[in-house]
C-alpha positions as CSV (number, residue, x, y, z in Angstrom):
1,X,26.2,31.9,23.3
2,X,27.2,28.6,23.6
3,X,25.1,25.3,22.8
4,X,26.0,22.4,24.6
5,X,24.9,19.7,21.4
6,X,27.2,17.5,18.8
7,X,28.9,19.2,15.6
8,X,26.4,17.0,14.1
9,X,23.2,18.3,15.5
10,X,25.3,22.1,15.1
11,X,25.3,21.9,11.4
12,X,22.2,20.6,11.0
13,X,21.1,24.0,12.4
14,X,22.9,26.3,10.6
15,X,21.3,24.4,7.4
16,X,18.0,25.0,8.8
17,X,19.1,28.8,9.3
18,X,20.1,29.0,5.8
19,X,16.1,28.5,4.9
20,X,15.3,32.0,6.8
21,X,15.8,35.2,5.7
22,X,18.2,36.9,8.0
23,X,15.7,39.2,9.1
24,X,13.6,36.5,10.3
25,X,15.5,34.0,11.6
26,X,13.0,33.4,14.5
27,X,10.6,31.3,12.4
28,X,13.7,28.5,12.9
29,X,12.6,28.6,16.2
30,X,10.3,25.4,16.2
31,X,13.1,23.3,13.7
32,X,15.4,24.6,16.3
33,X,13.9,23.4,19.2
34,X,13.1,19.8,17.5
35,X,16.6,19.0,16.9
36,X,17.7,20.4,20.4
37,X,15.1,17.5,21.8
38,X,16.1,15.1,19.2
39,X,19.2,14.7,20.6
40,X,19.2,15.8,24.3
41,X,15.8,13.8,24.9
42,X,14.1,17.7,26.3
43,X,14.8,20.8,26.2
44,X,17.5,21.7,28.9
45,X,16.7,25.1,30.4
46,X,20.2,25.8,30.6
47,X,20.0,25.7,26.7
48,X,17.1,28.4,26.2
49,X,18.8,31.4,26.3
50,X,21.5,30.6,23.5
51,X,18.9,29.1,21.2
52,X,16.4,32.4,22.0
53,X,20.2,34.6,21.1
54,X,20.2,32.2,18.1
55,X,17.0,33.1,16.5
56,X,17.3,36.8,18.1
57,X,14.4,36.4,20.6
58,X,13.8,37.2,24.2
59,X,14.4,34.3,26.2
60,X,10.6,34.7,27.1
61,X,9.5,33.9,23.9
62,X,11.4,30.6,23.8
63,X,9.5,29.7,27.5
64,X,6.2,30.4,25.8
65,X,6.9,28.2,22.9
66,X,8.1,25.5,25.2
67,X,5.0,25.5,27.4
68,X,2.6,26.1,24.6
69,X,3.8,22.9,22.7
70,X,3.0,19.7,24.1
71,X,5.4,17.7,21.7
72,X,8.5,19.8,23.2
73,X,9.4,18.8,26.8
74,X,11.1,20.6,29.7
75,X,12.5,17.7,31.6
76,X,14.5,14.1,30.9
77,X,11.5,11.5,30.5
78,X,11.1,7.7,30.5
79,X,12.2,5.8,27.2
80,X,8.1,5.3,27.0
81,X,6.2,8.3,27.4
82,X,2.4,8.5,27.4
83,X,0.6,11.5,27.1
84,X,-2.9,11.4,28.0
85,X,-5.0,14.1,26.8
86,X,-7.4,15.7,29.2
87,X,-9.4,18.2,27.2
88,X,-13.0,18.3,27.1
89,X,-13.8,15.3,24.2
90,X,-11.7,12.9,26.4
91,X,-12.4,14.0,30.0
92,X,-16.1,13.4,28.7
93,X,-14.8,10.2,27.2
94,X,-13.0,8.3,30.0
95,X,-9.6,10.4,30.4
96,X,-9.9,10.4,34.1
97,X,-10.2,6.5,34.1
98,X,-7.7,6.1,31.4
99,X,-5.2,8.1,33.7
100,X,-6.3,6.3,36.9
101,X,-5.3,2.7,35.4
102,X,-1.8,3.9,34.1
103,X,-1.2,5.1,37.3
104,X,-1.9,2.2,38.8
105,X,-0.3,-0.4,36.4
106,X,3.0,2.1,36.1
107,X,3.4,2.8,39.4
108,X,3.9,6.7,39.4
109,X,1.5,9.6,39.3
110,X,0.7,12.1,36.3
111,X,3.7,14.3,35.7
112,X,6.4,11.5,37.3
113,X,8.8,9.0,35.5
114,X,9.4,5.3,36.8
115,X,12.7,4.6,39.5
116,X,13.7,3.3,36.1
117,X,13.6,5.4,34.0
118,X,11.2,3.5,31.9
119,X,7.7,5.3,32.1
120,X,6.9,8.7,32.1
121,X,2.8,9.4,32.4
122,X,1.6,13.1,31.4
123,X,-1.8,14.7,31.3
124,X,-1.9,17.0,28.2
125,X,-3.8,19.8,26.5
126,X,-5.6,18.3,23.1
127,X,-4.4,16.5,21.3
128,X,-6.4,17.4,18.2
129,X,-8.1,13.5,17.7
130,X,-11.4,14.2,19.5
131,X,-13.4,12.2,17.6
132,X,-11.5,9.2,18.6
133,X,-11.9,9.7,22.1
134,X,-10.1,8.9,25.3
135,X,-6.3,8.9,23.5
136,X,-3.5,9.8,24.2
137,X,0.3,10.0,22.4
138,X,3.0,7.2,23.2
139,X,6.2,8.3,21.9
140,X,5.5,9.9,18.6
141,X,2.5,7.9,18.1
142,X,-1.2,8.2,18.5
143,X,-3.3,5.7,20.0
144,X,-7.1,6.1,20.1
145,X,-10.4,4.6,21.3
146,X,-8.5,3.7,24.7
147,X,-9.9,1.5,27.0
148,X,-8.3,-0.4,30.3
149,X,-7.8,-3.5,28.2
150,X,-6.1,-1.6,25.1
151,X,-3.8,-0.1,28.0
152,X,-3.3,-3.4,29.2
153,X,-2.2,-4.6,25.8
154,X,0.2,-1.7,25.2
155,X,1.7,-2.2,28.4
156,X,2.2,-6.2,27.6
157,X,4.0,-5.2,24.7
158,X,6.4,-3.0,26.5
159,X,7.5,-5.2,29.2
């Protein structure tokens, strides 16, 4: 089992392993997988079957994180990301509109990144703010309350 990551980002996990039991080493799995993004930007698939020998679970169990987990991603994606929840509260709230005007001022489609690599747009499960309804996550942070013109804002900013 080989990971393909720097002897930086190796260490760091076998620090994080030293705060599991032996026995259970499989509750690393999330600290795990955050450095693995952290530094490679996703999760390469290539890489899930020596983290999954790693923690001593089934490759399968890794997947199921992966795809359970909205924060971890599967695939490179643009230096901004924006994940737009689409769960009852905000589909209720304006999701549908919110996700029809960044596809329209990025130029891509749910699920695709810009020719530039810029801008990635993703509809997500909840997001767990639905009292603030429509939001979504850029990056690592939460915006709420959107509306067109807040989207418009954000965008000027990122030009």
């Amino acid at each position: 089992m080989s990971l393909n990551l720097s002897q930086a980002s190796l260490d760091r996990i076998a620090e994080v392993l030293t705060h599991y039991p032996a026995e259970n080493k499989r509750a690393a799995l999330l600290p795990i997988l955050h450095l693995v993004q952290e530094e490679k930007g996703y999760i390469p698939v290539e890489m899930e079957e020596g983290i999954a020998a790693l923690v001593g679970v089934p490759v399968v169990k890794v997947k199921e994180v992966l795809s359970f987990y909205t924060w971890f991603r599967q695939k490179p994606v643009g230096k901004y990301h924006f994940q737009v929840c689409r769960t009852i509260s905000c589909t209720l709230r304006g999701h549908r509109e919110i996700m029809t005007h960044l596809e329209k001022k990025l130029g891509i489609k749910d699920g695709e990144t810009s020719a530039d690599g810029k801008f990635t747009l993703t509809a997500v499960e909840c997001l767990a703010s639905c009292e603030t309804a429509p939001m979504m996550q850029l990056n690592e942070k939460y915006i709420d309350n959107l509306t067109p013109e807040k989207i418009d804002e954000i965008l000027a900013g990122l030009r």
